[in-house]
N, C-alpha and C positions, 0 to 999 in steps of 0.2 A: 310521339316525339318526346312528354316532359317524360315517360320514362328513360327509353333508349339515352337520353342526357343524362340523366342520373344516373343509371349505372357506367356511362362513362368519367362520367366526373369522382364517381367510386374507385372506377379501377386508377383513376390519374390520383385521386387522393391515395390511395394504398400507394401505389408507386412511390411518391414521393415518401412516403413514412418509411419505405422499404429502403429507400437510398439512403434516408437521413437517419436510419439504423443503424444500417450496414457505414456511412461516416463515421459514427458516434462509437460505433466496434472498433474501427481499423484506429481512430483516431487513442481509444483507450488503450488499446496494445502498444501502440506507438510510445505514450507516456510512460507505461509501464517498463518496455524496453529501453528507453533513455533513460529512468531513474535507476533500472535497475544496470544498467552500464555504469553510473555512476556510483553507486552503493562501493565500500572493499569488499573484499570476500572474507571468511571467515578465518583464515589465520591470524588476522591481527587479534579475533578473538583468543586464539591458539596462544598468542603472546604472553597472556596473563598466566598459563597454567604456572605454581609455583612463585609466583609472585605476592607478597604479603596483602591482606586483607588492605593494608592501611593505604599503602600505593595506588593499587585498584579506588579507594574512594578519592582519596585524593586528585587522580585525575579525572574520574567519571562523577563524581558527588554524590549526595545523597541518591541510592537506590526508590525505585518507584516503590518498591514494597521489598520488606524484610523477613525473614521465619526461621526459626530455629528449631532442632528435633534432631533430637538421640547426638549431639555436639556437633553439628554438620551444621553451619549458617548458608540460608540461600538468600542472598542479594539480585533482587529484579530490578533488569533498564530497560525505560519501553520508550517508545518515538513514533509519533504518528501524526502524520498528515495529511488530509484534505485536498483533493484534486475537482474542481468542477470539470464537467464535461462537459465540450458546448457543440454545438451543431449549429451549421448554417444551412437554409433549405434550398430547395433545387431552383434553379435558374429560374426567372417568373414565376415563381409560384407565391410571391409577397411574402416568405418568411424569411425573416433576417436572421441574425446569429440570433441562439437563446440558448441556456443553461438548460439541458434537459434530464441534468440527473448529477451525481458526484459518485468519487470512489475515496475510500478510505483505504490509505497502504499504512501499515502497522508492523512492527518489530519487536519482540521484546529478546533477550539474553540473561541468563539466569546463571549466576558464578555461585559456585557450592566451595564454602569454606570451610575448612578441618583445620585447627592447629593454628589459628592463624594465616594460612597460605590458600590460595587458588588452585585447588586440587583438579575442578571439572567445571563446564561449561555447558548449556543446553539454548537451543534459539527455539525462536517460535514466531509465526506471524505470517504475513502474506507477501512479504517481500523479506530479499535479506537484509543483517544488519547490516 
């Protein structure tokens, strides 16, 4: 008997770990899909080509990081934030909501300056800008 319970009490512990995965999956797509419905798309990036260095700072401010080589300035913007992931567990099984991990969504956009002007743009990250 105390085995047969145990391994059943295995497959019912797996079960439940197996549901509150597969929440914690659907649930993280979900976020992902709402933020990234809410993100623009990248023409507004498009906006700036040709547009003077000074304008660019002026509305975006100080760049995350700065570099210069061969007269080409590249201006990095990055934005990132922090999503907990929470899971609540299966129906009587006495787990409540809990934090069981986080995801980090990250942007950055890199504006390549010649002359003064916004000649080119390049993004990078796991979501768009």
């Amino acid at each position: 008997y105390g085995v047969d319970l145990s391994a059943r009490e295995n497959i019912a512990r797996q079960k439940v770990l197996e549901e509150v995965s597969a929440q914690v999956e659907a649930r993280r797509k979900e976020q992902a899909s709402q933020h990234q419905a809410a993100m623009p798309d990248n023409s507004m990036l498009g906006s700036w080509i040709g547009a003077p260095e000074s304008a660019l700072v002026a509305k975006w401010g100080e760049p995350y990081s700065f570099n210069e080589r061969s007269g080409t300035r590249y201006l990095t913007y990055r934005k990132e934030r922090v999503v907990d992931i929470m899971s609540q567990g299966a129906p009587n099984s006495g787990i409540g909501i809990t934090k069981v991990g986080e995801e980090v969504y990250w942007s950055e956009v890199t504006f390549l300056v010649a002359d003064g002007k916004v000649y080119q743009y390049s993004t990078d990250g796991n979501e768009p800008w």
